[in-house]
DRENLUMPA-13260 format. One record per residue: residue in one letter; residue number from 1; x, y, z of N, C-alpha, C in turn. Coordinates in Angstrom, 3 decimals. Layout:
atom resn A; resi NUM; npx X; npy Y; npz Z; capx X; capy Y; capz Z; cpx X; cpy Y; cpz Z
...
This chain:
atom resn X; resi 1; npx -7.894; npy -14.280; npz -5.318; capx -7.917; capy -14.121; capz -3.887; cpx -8.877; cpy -12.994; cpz -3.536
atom resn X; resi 2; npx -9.501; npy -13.282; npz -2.384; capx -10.791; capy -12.203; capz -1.949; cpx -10.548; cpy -12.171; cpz -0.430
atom resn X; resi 3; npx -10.791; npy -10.575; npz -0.417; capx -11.311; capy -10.570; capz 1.032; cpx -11.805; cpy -9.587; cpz 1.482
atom resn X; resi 4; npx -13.048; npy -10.005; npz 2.099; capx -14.148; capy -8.871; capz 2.618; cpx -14.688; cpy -8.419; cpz 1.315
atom resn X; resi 5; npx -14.872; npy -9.404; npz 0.226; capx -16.054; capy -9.387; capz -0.964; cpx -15.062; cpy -8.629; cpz -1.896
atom resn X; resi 6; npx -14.181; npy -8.182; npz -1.978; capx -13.370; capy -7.634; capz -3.292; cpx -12.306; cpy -8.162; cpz -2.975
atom resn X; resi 7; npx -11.887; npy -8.477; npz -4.603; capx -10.699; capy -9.294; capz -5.192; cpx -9.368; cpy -8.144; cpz -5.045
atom resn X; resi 8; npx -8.222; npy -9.398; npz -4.838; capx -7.174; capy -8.526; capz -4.264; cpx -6.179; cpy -8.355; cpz -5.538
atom resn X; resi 9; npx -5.977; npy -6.974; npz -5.676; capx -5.814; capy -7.180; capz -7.524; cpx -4.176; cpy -6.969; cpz -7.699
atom resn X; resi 10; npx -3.284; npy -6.586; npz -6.624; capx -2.167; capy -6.744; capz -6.132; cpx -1.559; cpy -6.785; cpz -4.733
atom resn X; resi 11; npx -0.392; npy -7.989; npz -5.062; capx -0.130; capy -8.480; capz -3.927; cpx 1.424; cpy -8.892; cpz -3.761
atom resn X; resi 12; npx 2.068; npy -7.983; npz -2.246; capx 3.519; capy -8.426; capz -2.958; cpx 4.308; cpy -8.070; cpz -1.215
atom resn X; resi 13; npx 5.726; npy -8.643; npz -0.889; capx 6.309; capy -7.906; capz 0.236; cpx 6.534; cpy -6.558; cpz -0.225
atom resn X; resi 14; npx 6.403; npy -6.000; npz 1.271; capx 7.324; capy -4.765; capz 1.041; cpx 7.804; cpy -4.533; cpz 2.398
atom resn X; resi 15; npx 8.598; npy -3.542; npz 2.692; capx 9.414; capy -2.830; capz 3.743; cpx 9.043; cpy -1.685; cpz 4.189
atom resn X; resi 16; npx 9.175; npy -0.977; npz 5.649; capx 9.373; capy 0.364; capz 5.738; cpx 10.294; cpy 0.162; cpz 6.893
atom resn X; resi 17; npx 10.735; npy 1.778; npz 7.075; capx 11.849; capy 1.907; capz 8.513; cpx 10.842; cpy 1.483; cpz 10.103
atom resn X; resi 18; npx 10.319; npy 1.905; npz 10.140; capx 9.577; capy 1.698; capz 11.374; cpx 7.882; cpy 1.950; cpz 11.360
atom resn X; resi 19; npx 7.450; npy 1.043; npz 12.052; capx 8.021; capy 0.197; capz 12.299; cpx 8.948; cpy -1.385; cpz 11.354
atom resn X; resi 20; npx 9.823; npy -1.851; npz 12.068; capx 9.999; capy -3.111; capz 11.221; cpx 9.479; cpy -4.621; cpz 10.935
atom resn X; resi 21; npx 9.062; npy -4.861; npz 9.999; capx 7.766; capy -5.854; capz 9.910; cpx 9.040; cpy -7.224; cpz 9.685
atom resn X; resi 22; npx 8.332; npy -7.935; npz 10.101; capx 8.403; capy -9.742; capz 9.494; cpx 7.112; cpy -9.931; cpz 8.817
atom resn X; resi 23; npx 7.494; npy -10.824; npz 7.737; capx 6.163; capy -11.258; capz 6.820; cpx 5.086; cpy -10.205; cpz 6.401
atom resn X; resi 24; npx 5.625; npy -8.965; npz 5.980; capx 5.339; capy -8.068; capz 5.613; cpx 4.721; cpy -8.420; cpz 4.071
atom resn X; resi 25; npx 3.537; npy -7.971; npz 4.181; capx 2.436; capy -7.797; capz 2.913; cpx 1.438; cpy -6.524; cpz 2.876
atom resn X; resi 26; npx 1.776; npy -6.246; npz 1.313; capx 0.595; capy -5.015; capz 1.140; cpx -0.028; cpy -5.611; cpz -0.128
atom resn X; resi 27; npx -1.089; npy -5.540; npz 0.498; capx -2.334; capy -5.841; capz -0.925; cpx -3.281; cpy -4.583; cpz -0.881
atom resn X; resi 28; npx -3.429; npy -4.684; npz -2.619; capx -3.985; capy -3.576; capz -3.298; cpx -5.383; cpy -4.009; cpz -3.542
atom resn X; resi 29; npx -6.639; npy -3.620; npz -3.033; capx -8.191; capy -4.032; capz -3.422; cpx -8.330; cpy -2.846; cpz -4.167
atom resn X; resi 30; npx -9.501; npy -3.005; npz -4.899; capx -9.908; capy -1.940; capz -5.786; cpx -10.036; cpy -0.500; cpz -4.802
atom resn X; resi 31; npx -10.405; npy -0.142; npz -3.570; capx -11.150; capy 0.669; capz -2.654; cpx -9.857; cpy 1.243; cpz -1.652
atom resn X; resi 32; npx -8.661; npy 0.170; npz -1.861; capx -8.046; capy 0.489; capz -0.280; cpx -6.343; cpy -0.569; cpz -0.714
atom resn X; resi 33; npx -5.279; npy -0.075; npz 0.582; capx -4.124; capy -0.737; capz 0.679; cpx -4.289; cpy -1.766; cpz 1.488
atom resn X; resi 34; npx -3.668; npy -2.493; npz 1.874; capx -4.043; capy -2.858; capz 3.224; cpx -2.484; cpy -3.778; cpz 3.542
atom resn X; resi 35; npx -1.699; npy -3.072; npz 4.359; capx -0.305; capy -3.403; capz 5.081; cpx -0.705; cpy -4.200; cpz 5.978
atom resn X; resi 36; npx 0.073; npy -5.595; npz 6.216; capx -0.033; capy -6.226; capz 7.167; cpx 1.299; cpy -6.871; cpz 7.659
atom resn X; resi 37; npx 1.383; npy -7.416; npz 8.836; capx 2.954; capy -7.854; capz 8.866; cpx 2.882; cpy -8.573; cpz 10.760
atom resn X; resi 38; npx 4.269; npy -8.682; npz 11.091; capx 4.388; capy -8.689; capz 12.783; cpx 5.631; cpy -8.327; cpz 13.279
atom resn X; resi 39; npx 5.331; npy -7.931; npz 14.056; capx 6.361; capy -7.022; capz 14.933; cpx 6.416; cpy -7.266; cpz 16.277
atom resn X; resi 40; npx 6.985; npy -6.885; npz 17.156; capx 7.590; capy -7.476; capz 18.063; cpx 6.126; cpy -7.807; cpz 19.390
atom resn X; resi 41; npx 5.458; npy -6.635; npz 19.204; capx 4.101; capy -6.289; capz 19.938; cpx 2.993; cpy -6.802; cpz 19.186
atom resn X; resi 42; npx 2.953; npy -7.869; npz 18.655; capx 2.371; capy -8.741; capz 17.863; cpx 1.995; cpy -8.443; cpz 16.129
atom resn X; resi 43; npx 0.733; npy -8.512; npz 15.919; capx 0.663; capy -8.290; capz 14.463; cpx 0.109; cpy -6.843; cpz 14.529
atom resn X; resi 44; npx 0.364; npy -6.766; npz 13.064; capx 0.542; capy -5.124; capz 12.473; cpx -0.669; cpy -5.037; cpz 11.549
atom resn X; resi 45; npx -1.614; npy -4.747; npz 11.235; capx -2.299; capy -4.219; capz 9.985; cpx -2.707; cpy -2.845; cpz 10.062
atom resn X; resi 46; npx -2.551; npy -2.453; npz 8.991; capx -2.912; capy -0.799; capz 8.256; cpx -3.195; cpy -0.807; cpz 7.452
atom resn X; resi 47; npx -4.926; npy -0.353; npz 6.982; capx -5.486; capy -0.124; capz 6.153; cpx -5.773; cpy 1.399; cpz 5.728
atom resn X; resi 48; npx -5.357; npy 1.600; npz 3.821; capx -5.518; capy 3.094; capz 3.386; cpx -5.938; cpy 2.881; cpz 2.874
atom resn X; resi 49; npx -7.346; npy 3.513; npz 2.703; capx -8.448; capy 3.820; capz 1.758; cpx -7.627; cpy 4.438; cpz 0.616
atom resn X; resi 50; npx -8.124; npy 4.091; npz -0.560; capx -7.492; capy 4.714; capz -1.669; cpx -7.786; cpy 6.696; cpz -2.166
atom resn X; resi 51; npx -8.901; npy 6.628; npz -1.345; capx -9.083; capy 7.960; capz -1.842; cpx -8.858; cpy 8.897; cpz -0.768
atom resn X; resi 52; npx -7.729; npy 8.326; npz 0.301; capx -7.122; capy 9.142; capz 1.037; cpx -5.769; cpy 9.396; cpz 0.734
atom resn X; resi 53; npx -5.441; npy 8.900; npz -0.446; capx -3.870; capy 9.313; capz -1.144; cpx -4.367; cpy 9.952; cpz -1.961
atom resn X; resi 54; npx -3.386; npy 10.844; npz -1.770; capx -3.496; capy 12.460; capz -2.432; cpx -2.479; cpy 12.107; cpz -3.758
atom resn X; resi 55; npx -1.126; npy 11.740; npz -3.630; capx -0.240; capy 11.821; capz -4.430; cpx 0.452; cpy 10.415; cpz -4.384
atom resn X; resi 56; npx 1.280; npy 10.206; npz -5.233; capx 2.365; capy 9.174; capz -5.367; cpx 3.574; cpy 9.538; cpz -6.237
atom resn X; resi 57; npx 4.342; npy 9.165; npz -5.497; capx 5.390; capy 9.344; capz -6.226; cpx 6.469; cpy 7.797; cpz -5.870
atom resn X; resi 58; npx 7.198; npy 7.668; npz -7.349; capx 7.573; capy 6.622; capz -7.818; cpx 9.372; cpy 6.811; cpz -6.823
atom resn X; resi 59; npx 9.893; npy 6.457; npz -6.595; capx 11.736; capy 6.846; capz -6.081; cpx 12.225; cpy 6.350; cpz -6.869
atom resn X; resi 60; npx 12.262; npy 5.183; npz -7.177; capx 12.943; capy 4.408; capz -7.931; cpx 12.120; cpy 2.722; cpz -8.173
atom resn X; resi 61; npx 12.933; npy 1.384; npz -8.576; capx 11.988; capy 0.524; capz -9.411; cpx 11.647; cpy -0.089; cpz -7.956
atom resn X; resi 62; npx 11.853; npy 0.125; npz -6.890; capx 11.577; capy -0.341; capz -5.415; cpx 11.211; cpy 0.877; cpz -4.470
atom resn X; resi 63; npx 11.033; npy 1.588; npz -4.608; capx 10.533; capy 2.914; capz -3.725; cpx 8.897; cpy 3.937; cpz -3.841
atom resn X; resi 64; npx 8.047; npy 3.586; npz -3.092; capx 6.738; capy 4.177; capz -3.578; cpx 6.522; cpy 5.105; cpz -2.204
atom resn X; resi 65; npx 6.774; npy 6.353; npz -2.870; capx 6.218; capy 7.810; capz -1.399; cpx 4.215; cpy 7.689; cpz -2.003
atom resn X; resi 66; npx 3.466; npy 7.540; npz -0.776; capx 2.046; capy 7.950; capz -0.960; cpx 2.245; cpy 9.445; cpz 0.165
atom resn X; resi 67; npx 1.504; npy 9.953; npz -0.209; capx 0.815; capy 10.870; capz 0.267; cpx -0.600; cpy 11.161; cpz 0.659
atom resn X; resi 68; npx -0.701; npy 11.251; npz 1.807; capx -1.918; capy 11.112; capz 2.763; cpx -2.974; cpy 12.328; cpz 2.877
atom resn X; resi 69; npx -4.096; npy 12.198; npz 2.722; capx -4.972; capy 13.393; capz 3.215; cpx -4.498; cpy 13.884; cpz 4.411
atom resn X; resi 70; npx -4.282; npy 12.817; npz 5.423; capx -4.145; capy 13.480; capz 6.537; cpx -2.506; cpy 14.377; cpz 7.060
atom resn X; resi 71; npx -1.893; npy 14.323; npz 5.727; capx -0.407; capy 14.826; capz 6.305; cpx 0.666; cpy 14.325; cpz 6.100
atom resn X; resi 72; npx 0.387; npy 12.946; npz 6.690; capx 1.170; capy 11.923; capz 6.717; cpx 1.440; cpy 11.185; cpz 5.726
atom resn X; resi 73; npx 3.217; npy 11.002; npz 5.426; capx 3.797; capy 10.336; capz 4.328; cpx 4.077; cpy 8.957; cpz 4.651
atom resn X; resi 74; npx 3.923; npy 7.830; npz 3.746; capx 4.339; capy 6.788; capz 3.394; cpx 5.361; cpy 6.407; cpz 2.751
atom resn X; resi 75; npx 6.445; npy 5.617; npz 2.819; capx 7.387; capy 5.436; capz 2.230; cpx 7.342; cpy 3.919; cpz 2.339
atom resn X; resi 76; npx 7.244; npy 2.855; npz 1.326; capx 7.154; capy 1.851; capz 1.138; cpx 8.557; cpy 1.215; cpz 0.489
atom resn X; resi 77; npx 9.064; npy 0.157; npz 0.820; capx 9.938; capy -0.626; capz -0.102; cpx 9.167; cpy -1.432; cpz -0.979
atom resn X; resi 78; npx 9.097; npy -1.812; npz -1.941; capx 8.214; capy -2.679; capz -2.709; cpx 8.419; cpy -2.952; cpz -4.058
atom resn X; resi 79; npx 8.985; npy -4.256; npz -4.350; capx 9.023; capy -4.062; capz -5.960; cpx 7.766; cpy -4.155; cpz -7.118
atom resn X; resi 80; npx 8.149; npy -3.258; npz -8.167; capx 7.888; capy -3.088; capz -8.966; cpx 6.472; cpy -1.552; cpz -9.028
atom resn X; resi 81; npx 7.757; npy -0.777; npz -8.418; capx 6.661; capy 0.319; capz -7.545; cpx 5.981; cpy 1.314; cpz -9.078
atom resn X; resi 82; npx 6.357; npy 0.941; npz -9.832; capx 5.991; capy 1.883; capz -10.908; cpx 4.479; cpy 1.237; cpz -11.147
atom resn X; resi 83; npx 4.274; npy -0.450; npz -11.374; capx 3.478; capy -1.147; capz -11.477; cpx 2.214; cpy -0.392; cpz -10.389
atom resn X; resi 84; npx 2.636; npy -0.542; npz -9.059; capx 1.589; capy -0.194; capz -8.062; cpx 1.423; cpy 1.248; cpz -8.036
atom resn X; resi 85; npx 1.629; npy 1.669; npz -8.665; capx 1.785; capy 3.134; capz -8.914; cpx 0.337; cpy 3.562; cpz -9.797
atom resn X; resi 86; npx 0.809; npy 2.577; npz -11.357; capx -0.187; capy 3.060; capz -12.102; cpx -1.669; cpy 2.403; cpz -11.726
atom resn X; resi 87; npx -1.411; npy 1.245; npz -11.289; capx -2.924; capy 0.810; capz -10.551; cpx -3.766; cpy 1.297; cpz -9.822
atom resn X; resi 88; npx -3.151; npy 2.080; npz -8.660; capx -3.215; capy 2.695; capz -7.503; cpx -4.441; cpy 3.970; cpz -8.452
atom resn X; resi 89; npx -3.462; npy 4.664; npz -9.573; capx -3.841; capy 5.359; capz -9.681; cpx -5.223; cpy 5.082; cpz -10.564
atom resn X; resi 90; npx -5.543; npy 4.385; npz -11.393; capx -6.105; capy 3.962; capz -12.250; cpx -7.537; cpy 3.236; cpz -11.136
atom resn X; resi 91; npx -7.364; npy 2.703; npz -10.226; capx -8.394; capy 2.428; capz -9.143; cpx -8.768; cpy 4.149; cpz -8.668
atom resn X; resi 92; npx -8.093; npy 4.821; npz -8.269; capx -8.683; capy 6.145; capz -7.622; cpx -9.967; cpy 6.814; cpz -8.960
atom resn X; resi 93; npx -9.689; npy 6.960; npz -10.026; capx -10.470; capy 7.166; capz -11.155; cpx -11.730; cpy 6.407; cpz -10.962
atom resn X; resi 94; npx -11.671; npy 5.133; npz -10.849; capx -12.395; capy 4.262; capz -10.839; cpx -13.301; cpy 4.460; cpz -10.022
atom resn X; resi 95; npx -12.868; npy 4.924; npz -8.758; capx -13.600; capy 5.473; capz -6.872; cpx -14.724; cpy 6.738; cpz -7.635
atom resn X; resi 96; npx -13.885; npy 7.935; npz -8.511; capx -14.479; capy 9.024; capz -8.464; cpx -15.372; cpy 9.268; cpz -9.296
C-alpha cells in the first residue's frame, strides 16, 4: 500500500480519549504517522512527522505515549504498541 509515493510500512486501529474516532486508523510511512478517522464534525486526519517525536514510551502491549517537539503528548490505544514502537524508532535513525 502507497500513498503520496511512500509505502505504508504499518497499519492498524487505534483509539484515543478525545477526540473520539469511528474507523480510526494510524499508518506508519517511513517519514511520518498519519491518524485518520471521523467524528462527529466530519473526518479527522493528523499527520506527525516522525522527527517531531522526541520520545516513546511503551504503557503496556496496547498503550503507546509519543512525545512531541512541540509539548504536546500523545496517547494512543493500539495493538501491538511495542511493535510500533521499535519501527517508529528504527525509521527516526533512518531520517537522521
Amino acid at each position: 500500500m502507497t500513498t503520496n509515493n511512500t509505502q505504508v510500512l504499518l497499519a492498524n486501529r487505534f483509539a484515543f480519549r478525545n477526540p473520539t474516532l469511528l474507523l480510526a486508523r494510524a499508518r506508519l510511512h517511513s517519514d511520518r504517522i498519519v491518524l485518520s478517522g471521523w467524528h462527529l464534525r466530519g473526518r479527522y486526519t493528523r499527520v506527525i512527522p516522525l522527527d517531531r517525536v522526541l520520545q516513546i514510551d511503551v504503557l503496556d502491549d496496547e498503550g503507546l505515549l509519543l512525545w512531541l517537539a512541540s509539548g504536546e503528548t500523545i496517547r494512543l490505544r493500539i495493538n501491538q504498541a511495542h511493535v510500533w514502537k521499535r519501527v517508529i524508532e528504527a525509521k527516526q535513525v533512518d531520517l537522521s
